[in-house]
N, C-alpha and C positions, 0 to 999 in steps of 0.2 A: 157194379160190385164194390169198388175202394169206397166213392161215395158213401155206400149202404153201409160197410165196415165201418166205415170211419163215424157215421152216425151215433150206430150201433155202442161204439166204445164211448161217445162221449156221453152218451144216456147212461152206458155201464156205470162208468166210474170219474164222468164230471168234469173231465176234460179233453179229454182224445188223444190221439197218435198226432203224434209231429213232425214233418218230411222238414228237412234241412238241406242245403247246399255244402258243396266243400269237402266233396268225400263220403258223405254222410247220405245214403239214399233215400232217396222218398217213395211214396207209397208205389210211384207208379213203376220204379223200376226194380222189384221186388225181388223178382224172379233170376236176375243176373246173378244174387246173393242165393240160388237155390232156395229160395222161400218163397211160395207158390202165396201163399197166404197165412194169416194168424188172426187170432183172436184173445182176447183177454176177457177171465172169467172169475167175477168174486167169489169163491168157493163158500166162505164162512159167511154170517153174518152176527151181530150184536144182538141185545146190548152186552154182552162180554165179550172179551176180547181175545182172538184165537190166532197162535202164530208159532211157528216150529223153530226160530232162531238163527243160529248159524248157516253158515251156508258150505256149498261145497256136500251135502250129506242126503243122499237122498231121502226123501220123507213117504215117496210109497211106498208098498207092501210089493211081495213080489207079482201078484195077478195085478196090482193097480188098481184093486177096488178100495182100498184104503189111506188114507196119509195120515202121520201122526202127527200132533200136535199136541199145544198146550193150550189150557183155559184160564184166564184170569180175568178179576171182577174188579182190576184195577191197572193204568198203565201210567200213571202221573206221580208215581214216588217209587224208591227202591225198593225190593222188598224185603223186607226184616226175616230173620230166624222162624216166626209164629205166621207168616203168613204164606199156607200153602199154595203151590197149584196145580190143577187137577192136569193127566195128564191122560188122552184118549184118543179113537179111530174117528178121524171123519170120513163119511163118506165121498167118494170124488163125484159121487152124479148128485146127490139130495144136500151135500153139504152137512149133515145132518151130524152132531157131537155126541160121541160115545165116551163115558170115562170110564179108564180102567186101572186107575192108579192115579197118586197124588205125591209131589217132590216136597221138601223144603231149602233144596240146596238149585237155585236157578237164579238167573238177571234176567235183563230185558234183551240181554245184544245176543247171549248164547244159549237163552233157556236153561233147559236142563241137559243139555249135551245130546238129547233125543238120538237113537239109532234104531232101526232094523236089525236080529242080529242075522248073519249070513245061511247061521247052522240051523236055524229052528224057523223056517215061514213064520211061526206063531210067536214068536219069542222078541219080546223087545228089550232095549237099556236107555236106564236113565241113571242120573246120578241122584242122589237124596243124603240125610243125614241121620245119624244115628248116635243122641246122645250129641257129642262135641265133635262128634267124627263125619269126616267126608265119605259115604261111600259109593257105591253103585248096586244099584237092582236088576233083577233077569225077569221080570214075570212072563210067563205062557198066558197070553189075552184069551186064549180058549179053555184053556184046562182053570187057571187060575192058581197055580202051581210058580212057585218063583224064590233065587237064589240072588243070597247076600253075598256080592264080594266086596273087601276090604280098603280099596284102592276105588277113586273116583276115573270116569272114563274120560281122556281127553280125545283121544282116536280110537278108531278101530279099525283094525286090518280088514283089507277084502275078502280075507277067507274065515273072518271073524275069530278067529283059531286068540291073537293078542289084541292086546288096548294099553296105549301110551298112556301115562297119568301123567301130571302135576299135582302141584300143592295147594290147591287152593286159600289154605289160606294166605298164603305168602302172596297171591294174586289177589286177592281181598285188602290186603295190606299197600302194597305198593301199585295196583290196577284194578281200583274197585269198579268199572264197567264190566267186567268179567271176571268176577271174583262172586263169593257168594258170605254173604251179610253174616256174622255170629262168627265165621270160619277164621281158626287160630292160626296164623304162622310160628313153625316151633325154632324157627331163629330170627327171633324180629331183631339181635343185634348184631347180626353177622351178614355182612355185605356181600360177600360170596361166600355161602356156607357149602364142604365138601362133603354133607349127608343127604341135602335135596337137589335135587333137579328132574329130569325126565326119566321115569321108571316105568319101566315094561312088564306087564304083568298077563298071567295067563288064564282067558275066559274062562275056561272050564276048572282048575283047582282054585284060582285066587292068589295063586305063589307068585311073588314080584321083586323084583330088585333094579336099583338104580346102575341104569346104566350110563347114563351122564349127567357129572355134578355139575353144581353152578362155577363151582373150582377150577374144573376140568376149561369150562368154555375164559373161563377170567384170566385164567394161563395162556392162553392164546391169545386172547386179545389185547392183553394187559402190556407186552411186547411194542405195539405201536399207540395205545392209550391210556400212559401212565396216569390218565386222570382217574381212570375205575378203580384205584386200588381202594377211596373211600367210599362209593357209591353203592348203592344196593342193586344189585343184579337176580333178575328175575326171568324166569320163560316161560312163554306164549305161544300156543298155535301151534303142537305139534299135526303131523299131518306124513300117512305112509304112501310113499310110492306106490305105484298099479299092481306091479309083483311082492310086496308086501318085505321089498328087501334090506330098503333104507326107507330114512325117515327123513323131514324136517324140521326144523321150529325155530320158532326167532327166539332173542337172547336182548334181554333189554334194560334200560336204565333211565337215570331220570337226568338232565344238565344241571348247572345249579340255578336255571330259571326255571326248572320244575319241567324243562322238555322231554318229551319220547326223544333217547337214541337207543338205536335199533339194529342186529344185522343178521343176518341170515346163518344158519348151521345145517351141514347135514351130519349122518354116521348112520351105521349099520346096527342091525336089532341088540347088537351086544355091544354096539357103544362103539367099534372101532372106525377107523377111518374117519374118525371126527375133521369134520374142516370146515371152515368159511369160504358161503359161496358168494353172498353179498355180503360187502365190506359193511363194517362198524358204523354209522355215520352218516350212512345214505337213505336214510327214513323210510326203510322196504316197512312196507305196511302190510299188503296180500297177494295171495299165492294161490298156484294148485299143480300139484302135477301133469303134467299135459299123459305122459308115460313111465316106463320106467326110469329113464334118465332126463327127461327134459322136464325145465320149470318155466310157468309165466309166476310174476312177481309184479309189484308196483312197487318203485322205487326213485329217488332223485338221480337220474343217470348222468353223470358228469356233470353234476352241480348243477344241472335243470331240474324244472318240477319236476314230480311225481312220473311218469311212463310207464305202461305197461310192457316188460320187457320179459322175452323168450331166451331162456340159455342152458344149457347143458351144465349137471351136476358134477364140477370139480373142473368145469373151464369160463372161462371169463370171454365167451361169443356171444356176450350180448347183444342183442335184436331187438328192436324195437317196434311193437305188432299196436296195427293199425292208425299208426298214427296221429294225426290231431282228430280222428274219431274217439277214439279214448282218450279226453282230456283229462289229466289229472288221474286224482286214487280211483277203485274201485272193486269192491269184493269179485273177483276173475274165476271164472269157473269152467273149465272144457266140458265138453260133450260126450257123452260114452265112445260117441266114435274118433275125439280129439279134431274134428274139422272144425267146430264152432263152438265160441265163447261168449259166454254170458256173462254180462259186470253189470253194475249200477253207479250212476252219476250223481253227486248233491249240484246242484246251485242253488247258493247258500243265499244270495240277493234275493231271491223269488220263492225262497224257499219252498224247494221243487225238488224232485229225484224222479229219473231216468232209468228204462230198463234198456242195457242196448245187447244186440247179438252182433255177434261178427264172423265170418265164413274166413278160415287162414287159407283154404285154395283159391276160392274168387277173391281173397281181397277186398271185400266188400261187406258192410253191416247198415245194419236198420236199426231206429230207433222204433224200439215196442210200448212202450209206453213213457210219461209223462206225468207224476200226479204230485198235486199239493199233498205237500206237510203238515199243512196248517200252523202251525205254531215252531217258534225257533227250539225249542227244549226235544221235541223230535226228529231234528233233522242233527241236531249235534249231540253233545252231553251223555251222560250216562241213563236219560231215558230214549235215546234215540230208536227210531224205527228204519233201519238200513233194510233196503231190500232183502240181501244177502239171498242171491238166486241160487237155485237147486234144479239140478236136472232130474227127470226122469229116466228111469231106466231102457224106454227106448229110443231119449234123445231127441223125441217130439214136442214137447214142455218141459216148462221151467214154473217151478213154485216160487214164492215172492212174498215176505210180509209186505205189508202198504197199510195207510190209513182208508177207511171206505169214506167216499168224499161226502156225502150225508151227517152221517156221525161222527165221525172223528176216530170209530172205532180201529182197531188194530185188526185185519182179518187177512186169512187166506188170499193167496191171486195166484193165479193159473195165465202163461200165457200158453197157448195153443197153438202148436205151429204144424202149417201145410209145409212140408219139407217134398222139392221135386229133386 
């Protein structure tokens, strides 16, 4: 049976599953990790290039006959203001691309912010432009029927009810990997401007307001890093707690060698309770909420690399989950039922990336896959192709961009897990 698996994957997609020593299990003892078995499935194929972007978001529909995605006829430059892309249902069994709408506000690392929304089976969001303006789309893929709100999506709540924005252009400006090409910043000279930052806006009218400035977080931090007072301060990544009560999102800058510093913030849908939960300085890159109060993070923990670490929003019990299983960064994502986490690994020498899961009752993770990058410009930079895994809604699979090892194209991956 591992044998024929392991075949299987390497015919799949070029190189196969990898058992390691050192904590890290191998195929054969699978089952200690409650993973009876899995599979990995190319869902897409070429020659265009198909891939839902961020991660943390699920991309089925709620039966699971569908995932959304994006379509592009290009993965090897940025894409400009003029060059759309299509955005449609694939099927989960035939693979098969439906489009049903098209963006011009996407990158490569977060797409077009793609959602489900909670309130409408049929009903999806993306983000687009309009004119000079950032906004976001509602269409009904059934009826054909579909609303313009004002305000681009950076989250959405679990009850889809709110959606956190940003400014995209001011992320185009100072973080053009996720930023969207053409998109203005309306204070390109104000280092902490007290009109933008995270604003909360509501699905159904479009009515929004800032609930935390860039001011608001420069006042806090500015106390122990008098160096921000000339640096331009921007935010990334916001993301709602389970009960849709708080929020998070990093809060960032550039050193004067042009480096990400970075630190973590939380507050409540009306802005209060603002606080820092990862210090200023400690290069937190990714996150997810495990619940309503607990975070996994990667971050430099006591002046070590990168760690994925578990701690409680508004106390400083940092944990450190899985240990040198999880080397270094990696987009962290829990499970519907929060027992198991899915991240993805670069090594950058072999330029390679890593799909791994990890079980926080047994203590135990498997690496699921393993595939070439093919070229250095995809495994880094602003064309990169990061996993960025995605659960399903019943926590049996994880969606995955990758490159298909044939083509080089960018497409779908499914792993498929026997969960006992």
């Amino acid at each position: 049976m591992i044998a024929a698996r392991r075949r299987f994957l390497e015919q799949a997609l070029g190189l196969g599953v990898l058992g390691f020593s050192g904590g890290i299990l191998t195929a054969t003892t699978r089952t200690r990790a409650r993973l009876r078995d899995f599979r990995i499935r190319i869902v897409t194929s070429g020659p265009k290039h198909h891939f839902f972007g961020y991660y943390g978001i699920c991309p089925w529909n709620e039966s699971g006959q569908f995932l959304l995605s994006l379509e592009s006829d290009f993965q090897d430059h940025f894409p400009s203001p003029d060059e759309p892309v299509s955005i449609g249902l694939v099927d989960s069994e035939t693979g098969e691309f439906s489009k049903v709408a098209e963006s011009r506000a996407w990158n490569l690392q977060q797409g077009a912010m793609l959602h489900w929304s909670p309130l409408c089976a049929d009903e999806i969001i993306y983000n687009d432009r309009r004119g000079n303006e950032i906004v976001s789309v509602v269409p009904n893929v059934k009826s054909g029927s579909r609303r313009l709100l004002p305000r681009p999506v950076s989250a959405l709540s679990h009850n889809g009810r709110f959606a956190l924005s940003l400014t995209y252009g001011r992320l185009r400006r100072l973080r053009k990997t996720v930023g969207y090409e053409g998109a203005e910043d309306p204070n390109p000279n104000s280092p902490h401007p007290d009109n933008d930052g995270v604003f909360l806006m509501n699905m159904a009218t479009g009515k929004h307001k800032l609930i935390v400035s860039i001011e608001d977080v420069y006042r806090i931090l500015v106390k122990k890093h008098p160096e921000l007072k000339h640096r331009h301060m921007w935010f990334n990544h916001t993301v709602f707690n389970r009960n849709d009560t708080r929020f998070f999102f990093l809060a960032r800058t550039r050193d004067n060698k042009g480096r990400l510093e970075t630190g973590m913030m939380t507050a409540n849908l009306d802005g209060s309770e603002l606080r820092e939960v990862i210090p200023y300085g400690t290069r937190v890159s990714h996150f997810d909420w495990r619940n309503d109060r607990q975070i996994i993070a990667t971050f430099a923990y006591k002046g070590q690399e990168r760690k994925h670490i578990l701690f409680t929003d508004g106390k400083d019990d940092y944990e450190i989950v899985a240990g040198q299983f999880f080397a270094g960064d990696g987009h962290c994502t829990f499970s519907p039922d929060q027992k198991w986490i899915a991240t993805d690994q670069k090594h950058y020498g072999t330029l390679e990336q890593s799909l791994l899961a990890f079980n926080v009752e047994s203590n135990q993770g498997i690496v699921l896959a393993r595939l070439s990058m093919k070229e250095k410009r995809y495994i880094s930079g602003d064309l990169r192709c990061d996993f960025h895994p995605r659960w399903n809604r019943t926590g049996d699979a994880i969606c995955f961009d990758a490159l298909e090892a044939k083509s080089g194209t960018r497409q779908l991956h499914v792993a498929h897990l026997e969960l006992g």
